[in-house]
C-alpha positions in Angstrom: 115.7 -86.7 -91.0 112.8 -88.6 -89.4 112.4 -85.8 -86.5 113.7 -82.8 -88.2 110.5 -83.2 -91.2 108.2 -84.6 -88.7 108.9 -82.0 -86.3 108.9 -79.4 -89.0 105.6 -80.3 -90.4 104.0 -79.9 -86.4 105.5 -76.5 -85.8 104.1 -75.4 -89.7 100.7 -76.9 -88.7 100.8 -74.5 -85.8 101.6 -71.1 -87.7 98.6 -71.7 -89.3 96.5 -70.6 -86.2 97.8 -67.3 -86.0 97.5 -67.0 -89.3 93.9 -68.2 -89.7 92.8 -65.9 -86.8 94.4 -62.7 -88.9 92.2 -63.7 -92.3 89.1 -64.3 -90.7 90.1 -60.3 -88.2 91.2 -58.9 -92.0 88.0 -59.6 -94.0 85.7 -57.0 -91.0 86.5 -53.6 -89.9 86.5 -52.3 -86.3 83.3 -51.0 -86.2 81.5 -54.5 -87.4 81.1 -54.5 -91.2 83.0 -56.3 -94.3 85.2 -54.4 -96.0 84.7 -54.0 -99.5 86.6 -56.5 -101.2 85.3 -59.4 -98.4 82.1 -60.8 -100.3 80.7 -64.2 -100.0 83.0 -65.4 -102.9 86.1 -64.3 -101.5 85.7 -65.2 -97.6 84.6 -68.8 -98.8 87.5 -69.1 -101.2 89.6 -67.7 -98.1 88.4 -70.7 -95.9 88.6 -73.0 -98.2 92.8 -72.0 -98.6 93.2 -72.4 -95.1 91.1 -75.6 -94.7 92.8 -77.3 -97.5 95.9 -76.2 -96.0 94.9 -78.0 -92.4 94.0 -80.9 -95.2 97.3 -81.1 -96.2 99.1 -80.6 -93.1 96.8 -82.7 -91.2 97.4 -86.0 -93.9 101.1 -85.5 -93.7 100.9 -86.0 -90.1 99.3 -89.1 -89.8 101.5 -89.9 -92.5 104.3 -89.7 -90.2 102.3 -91.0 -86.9 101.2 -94.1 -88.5 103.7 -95.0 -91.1 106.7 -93.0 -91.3 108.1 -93.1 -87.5 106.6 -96.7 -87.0 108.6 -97.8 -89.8 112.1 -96.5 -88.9 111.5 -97.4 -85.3 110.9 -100.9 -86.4 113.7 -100.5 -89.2 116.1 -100.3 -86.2 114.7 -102.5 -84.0 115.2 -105.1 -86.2 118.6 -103.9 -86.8 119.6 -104.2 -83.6 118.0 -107.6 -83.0 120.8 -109.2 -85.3 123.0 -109.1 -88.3 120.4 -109.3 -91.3 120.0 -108.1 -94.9 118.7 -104.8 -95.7 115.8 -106.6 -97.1 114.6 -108.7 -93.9 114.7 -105.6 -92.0 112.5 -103.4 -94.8 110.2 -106.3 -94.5 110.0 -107.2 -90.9 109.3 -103.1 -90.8 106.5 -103.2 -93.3 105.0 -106.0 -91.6 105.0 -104.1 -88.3 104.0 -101.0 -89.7 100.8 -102.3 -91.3 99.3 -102.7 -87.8 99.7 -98.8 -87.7 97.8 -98.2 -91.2 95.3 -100.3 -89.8 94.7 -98.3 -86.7 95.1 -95.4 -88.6 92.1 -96.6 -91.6 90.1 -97.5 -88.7 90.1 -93.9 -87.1 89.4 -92.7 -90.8 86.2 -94.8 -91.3 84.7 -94.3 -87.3 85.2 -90.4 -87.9 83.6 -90.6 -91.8 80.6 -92.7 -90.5 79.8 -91.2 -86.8 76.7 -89.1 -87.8 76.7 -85.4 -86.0 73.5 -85.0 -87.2 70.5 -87.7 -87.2 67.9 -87.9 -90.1 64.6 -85.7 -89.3 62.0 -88.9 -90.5 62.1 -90.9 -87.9 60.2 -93.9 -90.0 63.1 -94.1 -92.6 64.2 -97.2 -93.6 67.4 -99.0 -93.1 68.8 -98.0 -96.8 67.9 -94.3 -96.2 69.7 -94.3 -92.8 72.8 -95.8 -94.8 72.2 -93.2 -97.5 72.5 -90.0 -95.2 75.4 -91.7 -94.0 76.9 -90.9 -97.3 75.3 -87.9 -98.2 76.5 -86.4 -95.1 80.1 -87.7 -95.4 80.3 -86.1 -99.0 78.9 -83.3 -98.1 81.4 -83.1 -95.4 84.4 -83.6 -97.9 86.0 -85.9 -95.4 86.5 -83.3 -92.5 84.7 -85.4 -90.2 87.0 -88.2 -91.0 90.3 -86.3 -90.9 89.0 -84.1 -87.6 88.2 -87.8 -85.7 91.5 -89.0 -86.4 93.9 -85.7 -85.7 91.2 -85.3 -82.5 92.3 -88.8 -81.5 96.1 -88.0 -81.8 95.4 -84.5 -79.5 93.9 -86.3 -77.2 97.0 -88.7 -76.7 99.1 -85.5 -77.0 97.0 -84.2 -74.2 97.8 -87.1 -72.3 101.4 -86.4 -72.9 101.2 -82.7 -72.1 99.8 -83.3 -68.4 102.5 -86.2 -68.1 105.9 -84.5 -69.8 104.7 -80.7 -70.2 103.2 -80.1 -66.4 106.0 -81.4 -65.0 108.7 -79.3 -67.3 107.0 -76.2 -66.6 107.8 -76.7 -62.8 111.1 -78.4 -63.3 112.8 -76.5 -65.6 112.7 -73.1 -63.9 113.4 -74.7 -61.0 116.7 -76.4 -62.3 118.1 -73.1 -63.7 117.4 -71.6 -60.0 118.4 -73.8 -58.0 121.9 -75.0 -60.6 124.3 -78.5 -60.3 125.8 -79.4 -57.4 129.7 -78.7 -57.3 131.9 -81.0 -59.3 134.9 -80.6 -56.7 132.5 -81.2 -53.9 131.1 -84.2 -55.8 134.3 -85.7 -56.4 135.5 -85.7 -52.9 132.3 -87.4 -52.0 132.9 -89.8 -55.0 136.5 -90.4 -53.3 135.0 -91.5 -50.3 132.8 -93.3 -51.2 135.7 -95.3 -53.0 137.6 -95.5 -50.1 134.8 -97.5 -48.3 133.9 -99.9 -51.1 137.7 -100.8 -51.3 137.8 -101.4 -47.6 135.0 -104.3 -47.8 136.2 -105.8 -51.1 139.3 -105.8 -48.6 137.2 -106.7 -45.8 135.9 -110.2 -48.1 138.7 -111.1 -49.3 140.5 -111.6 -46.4 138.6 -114.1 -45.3 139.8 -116.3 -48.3 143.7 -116.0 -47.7 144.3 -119.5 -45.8 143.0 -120.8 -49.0 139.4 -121.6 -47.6 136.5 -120.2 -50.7 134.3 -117.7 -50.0 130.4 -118.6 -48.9 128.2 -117.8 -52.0 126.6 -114.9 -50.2 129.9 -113.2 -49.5 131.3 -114.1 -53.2 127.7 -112.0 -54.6 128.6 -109.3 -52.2 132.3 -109.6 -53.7 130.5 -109.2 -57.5 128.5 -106.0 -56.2 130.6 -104.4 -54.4 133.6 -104.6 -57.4 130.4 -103.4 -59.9 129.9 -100.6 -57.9 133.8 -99.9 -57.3 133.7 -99.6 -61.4 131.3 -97.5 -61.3 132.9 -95.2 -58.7 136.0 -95.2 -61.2 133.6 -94.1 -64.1 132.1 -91.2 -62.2 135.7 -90.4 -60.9 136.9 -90.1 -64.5 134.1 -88.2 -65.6 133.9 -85.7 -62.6 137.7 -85.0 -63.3 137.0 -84.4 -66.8 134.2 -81.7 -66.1 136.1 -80.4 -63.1 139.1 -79.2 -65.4 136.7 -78.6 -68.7 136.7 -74.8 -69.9 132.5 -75.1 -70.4 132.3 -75.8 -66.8 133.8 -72.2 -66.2 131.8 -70.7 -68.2 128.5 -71.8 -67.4 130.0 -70.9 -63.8 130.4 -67.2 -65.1 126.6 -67.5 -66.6 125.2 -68.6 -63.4 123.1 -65.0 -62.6 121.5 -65.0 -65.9 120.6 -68.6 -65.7 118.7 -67.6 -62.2 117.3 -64.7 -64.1 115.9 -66.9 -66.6 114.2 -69.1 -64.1 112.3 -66.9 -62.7 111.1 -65.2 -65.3 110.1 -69.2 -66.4 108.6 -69.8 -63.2 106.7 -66.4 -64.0 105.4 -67.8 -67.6 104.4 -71.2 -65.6 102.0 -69.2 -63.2 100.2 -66.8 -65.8 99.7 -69.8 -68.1 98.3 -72.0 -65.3 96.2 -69.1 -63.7 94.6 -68.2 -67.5 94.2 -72.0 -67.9 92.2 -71.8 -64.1 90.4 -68.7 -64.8 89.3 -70.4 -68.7 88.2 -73.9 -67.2 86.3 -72.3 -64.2 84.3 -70.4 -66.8 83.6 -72.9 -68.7 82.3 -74.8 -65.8 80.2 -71.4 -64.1 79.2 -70.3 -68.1 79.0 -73.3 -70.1 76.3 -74.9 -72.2 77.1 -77.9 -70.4 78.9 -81.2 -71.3 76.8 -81.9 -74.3 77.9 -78.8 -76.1 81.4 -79.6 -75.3 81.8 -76.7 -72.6 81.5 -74.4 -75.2 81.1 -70.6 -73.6 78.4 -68.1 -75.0 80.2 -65.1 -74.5 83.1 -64.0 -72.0 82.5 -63.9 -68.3 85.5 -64.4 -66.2 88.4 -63.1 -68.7 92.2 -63.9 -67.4 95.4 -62.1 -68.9 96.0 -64.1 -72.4 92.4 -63.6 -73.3 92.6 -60.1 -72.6 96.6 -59.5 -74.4 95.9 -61.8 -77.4 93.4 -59.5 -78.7 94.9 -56.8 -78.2 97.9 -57.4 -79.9 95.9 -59.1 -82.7 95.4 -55.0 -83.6 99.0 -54.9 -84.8 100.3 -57.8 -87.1 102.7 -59.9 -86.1 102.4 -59.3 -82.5 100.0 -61.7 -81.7 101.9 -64.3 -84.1 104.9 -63.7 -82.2 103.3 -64.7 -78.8 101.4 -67.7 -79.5 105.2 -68.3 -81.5 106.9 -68.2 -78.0 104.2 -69.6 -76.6 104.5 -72.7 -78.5 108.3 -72.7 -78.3 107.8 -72.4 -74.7 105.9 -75.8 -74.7 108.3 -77.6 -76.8 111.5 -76.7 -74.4 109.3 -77.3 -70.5 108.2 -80.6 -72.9 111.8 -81.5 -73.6 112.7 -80.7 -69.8 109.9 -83.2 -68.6 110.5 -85.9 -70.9 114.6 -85.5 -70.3 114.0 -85.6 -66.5 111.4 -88.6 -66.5 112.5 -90.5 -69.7 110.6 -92.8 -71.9 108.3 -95.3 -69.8 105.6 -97.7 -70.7 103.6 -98.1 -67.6 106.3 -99.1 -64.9 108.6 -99.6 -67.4 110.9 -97.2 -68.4 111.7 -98.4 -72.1 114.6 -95.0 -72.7 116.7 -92.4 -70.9 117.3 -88.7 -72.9 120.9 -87.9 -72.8 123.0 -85.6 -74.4 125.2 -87.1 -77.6 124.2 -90.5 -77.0 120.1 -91.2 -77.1 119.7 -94.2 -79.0 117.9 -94.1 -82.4 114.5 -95.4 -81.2 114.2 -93.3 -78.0 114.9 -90.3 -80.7 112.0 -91.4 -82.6 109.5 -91.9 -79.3 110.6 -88.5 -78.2 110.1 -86.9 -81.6 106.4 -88.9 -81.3 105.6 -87.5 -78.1 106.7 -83.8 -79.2 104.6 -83.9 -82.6 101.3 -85.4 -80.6 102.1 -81.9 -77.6 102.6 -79.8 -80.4 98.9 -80.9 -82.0 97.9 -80.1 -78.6 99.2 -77.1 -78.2 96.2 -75.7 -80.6 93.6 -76.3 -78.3 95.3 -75.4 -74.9 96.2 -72.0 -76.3 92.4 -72.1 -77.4 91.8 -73.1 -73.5 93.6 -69.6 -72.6 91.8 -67.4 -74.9 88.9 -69.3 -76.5 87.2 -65.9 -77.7 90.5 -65.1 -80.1 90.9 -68.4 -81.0 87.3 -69.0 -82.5 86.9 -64.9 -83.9 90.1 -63.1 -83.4 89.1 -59.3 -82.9 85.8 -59.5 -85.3 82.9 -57.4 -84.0 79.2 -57.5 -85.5 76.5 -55.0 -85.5 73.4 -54.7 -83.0 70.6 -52.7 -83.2 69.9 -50.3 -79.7 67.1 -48.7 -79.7 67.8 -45.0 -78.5 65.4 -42.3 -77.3 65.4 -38.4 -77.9 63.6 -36.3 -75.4 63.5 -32.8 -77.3 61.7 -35.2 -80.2 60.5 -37.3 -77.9 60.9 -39.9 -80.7 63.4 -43.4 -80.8 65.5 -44.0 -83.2 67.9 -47.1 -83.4 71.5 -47.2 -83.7 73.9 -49.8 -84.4 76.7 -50.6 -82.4 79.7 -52.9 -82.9 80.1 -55.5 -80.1 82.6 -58.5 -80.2 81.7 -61.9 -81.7 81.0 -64.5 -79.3 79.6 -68.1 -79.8 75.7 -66.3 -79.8 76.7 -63.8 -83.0 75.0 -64.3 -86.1 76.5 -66.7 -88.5 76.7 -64.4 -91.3 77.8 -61.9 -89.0 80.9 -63.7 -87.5 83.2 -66.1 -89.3 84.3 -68.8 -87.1 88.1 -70.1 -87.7 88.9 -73.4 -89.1 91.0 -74.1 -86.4 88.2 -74.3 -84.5 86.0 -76.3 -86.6 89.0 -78.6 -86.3 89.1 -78.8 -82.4 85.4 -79.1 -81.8 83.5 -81.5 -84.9 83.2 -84.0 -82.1 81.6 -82.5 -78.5 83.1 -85.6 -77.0 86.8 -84.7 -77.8 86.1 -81.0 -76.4 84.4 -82.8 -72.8 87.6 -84.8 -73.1 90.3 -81.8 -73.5 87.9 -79.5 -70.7 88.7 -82.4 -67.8 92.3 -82.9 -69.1 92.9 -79.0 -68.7 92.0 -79.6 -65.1 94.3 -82.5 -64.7 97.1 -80.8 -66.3 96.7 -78.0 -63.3 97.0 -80.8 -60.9 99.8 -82.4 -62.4 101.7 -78.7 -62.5 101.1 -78.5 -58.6 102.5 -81.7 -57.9 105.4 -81.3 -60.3 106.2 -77.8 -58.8 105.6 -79.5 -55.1 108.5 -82.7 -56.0 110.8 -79.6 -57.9 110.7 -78.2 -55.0 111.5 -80.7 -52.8 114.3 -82.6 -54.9 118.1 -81.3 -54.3 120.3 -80.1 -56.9 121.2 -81.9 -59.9 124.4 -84.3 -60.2 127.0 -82.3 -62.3 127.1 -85.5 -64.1 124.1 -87.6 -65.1 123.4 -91.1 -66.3 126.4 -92.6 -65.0 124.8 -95.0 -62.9 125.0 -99.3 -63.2 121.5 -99.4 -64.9 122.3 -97.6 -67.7 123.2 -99.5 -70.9 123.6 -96.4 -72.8 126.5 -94.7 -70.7 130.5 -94.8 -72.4 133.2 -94.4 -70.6 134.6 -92.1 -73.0 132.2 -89.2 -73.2 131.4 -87.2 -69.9 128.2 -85.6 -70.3 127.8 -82.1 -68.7 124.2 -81.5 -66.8 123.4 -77.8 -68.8 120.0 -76.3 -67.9 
């Protein structure tokens, strides 16, 4: 229930983009003017809607960041620690959980009280200084508050995106090319490899049968080699099982459309990481610097997504349907990175992600670590087409003055042209997504080098997919893994 709703309320939070974008496209025609029905009234009661909505949204996900998913983690932690009442473990939860509300009020108050803005008298006082403080957060109505804190949790999701996403997007095409490895194949190898570790446990005990004991370095060979000889057994039973299992058949029979899919995968990667290029080196040639937070004036070098978005923008839901894939499409390379790398904590790897048998707490990291990409995903598809994201197809009017020469006279014509960051402000009405993603110029400098890092990481990931063989037919049937039965074969499906 914890992931599903958490999960949910992420995936909700990012249809409002698409749907933000349309409002702000509806409310001006083509050819740069407000319809009729879009006055002042209405567009600011239409932004208001969709920023209380973000309001909403926004709350519920720290809700579930900092109290929610820390307390059921905690809730089973404890339950696994030992045999106690329902009570000790609701309050050794709460206990734990409080340092999360903490954090989480702390974020609050540095995003109410950092001042984007600094008084104009110079010569004010220390009360008047404390005063604009909280004029300026009122008149704010706690957007800088709630923007610090979700900024804070997409820039951890961005962290997660170049660890887990970068790498799925090279590994999972990769995997559906490239398939499993044989289960026959694998189990005559598995044989063999039986046959030899029965030959030294053989081999050692031997040297025990006129009744002298073993040396203590050949009885801890003994204990290894008869650990590993169980674990031989295990993957023998399992390999068996799979070998003779229908799905393995048919996934056999499936094996052309699976390299289809990859492809076309390893297609999505490459247009997603060239418009990401082609977007951060404009930023960096076209800029107004680091101050501004990268921000572009205007659109120099465009790349594919900038150039499609818009265009299917012009026929609702097209466009809705694309960043809808688009964001699917992080969610599953996501899954694929964090199911092929697992749960770590520096050199530590805390989890594994297996099929029908992740424990309760790696379930809750993993939905974590989905929600934060998901939060992130609303600024990287800003990264690939940062003109739709802030305007969607808006266009304002500019004067061009235009000579006759039978009247020899000049006369000036408007002409529509497409809002950029240097329109008007009552010309152009900038998303709330947006105001969102850049309150804070620091979180934007942040996102522009993490953009660039995330390219590097998707190199090096397609580099290792590259070079790593095929996958086991089986996986996690290995003696370090705690969360392996003997009686449930897992299937490798990609």
């Amino acid at each position: 229930m914890t992931a599903v709703f958490s999960l949910a309320i992420a995936l909700i939070t990012s249809a409002l983009l698409p749907v933000d974008i349309f409002l702000v496209s509806y409310m001006k025609s083509q050819n740069g003017t407000f319809k009729d029905w879009a006055n002042a009234n209405v567009s600011r009661q239409i932004e208001d809607t969709v920023l209380y909505g973000y309001y909403t949204l926004y709350s519920v996900i720290l809700f579930c960041v900092f109290f929610w998913i820390p307390f059921v983690y905690f809730y089973y932690e404890e339950k696994d620690d030992d045999d106690t009442g329902k009570c000790t473990q609701i309050k050794t939860a709460l206990k734990y959980t409080l340092g999360f509300a903490v954090i989480c009020a702390l974020l609050l108050l540095v995003g109410a009280f950092v001042p984007l803005s600094v008084p104009n008298n110079k010569n004010s006082t220390e009360w008047e200084k404390v005063k604009f403080l909280f004029e300026e957060l009122g008149s704010s109505h706690g957007l800088a508050a709630l923007s610090f804190s979700i900024s804070s949790l997409t820039l951890i999701g961005m962290l997660a995106a170049i660890t887990y996403t970068a790498y799925g997007m090279s590994a999972l095409p990769l995997n559906l090319i490239k398939g499993t490895r044989s289960a026959a194949y694998e189990r005559l190898e598995n044989s063999e490899d039986i046959e030899e570790v029965e030959q030294h446990i053989q081999t050692i005990k031997s040297k025990s049968k006129d009744g002298r004991p073993l040396p203590a370095r050949d009885k801890r060979a003994l204990k290894q080699f008869e650990e590993r000889l169980r674990t031989l057994k295990k993957r023998e039973r399992h390999l068996e099982f799979i070998e003779n299992s229908w799905w393995t058949k048919f996934c056999g029979a499936l094996r052309p459309l699976k390299i289809i899919w990859g492809i076309f995968f390893i297609f999505v990667a490459l247009l997603f990481v060239i418009s990401l290029f082609l977007s951060n080196l404009d930023k960096a040639l076209h800029s107004a610097g680091i101050d501004s937070g990268f921000i572009i004036f205007g659109t120099n070098l465009s790349n594919p997504l900038n150039m499609l978005l818009p265009i299917l923008q012009t026929v609702f839901p097209l466009d809705y349907i694309l960043i809808t894939i688009i964001i699917m499409y992080f969610i599953f390379t996501s899954m694929a990175g964090i199911r092929n790398i697992g749960i770590w904590f520096f050199w530590i790897r805390l989890y594994k992600i297996r099929r029908g048998r992740t424990r309760p707490q790696a379930l809750l990291f993993l939905c974590m670590i989905l929600l934060l990409i998901v939060l992130h995903t609303s600024y990287m598809i800003y990264s690939l087409a940062p003109q739709y994201v802030m305007y969607g197809s808006q266009n304002y009017l500019i004067e061009n003055n235009t000579t006759y020469d039978d009247n020899k006279g000049n006369s000036t014509i408007a002409t529509p042209k497409r809002c950029d960051a240097d329109a008007p402000e009552d010309q152009c009405t900038v998303t709330r997504t947006y105001l969102f993603l850049h309150k804070f110029w620091f979180f934007s400098a942040a996102y522009y080098f993490g953009n660039w890092a995330f390219i590097g990481f998707f190199l090096i990931g397609l580099i290792v997919s590259c070079c790593k063989g095929k996958k086991s037919v089986i996986e996690g049937v290995d003696e370090d893994d705690s969360d392996i039965s003997d009686d449930e074969p897992t299937v490798y499906y990609d």
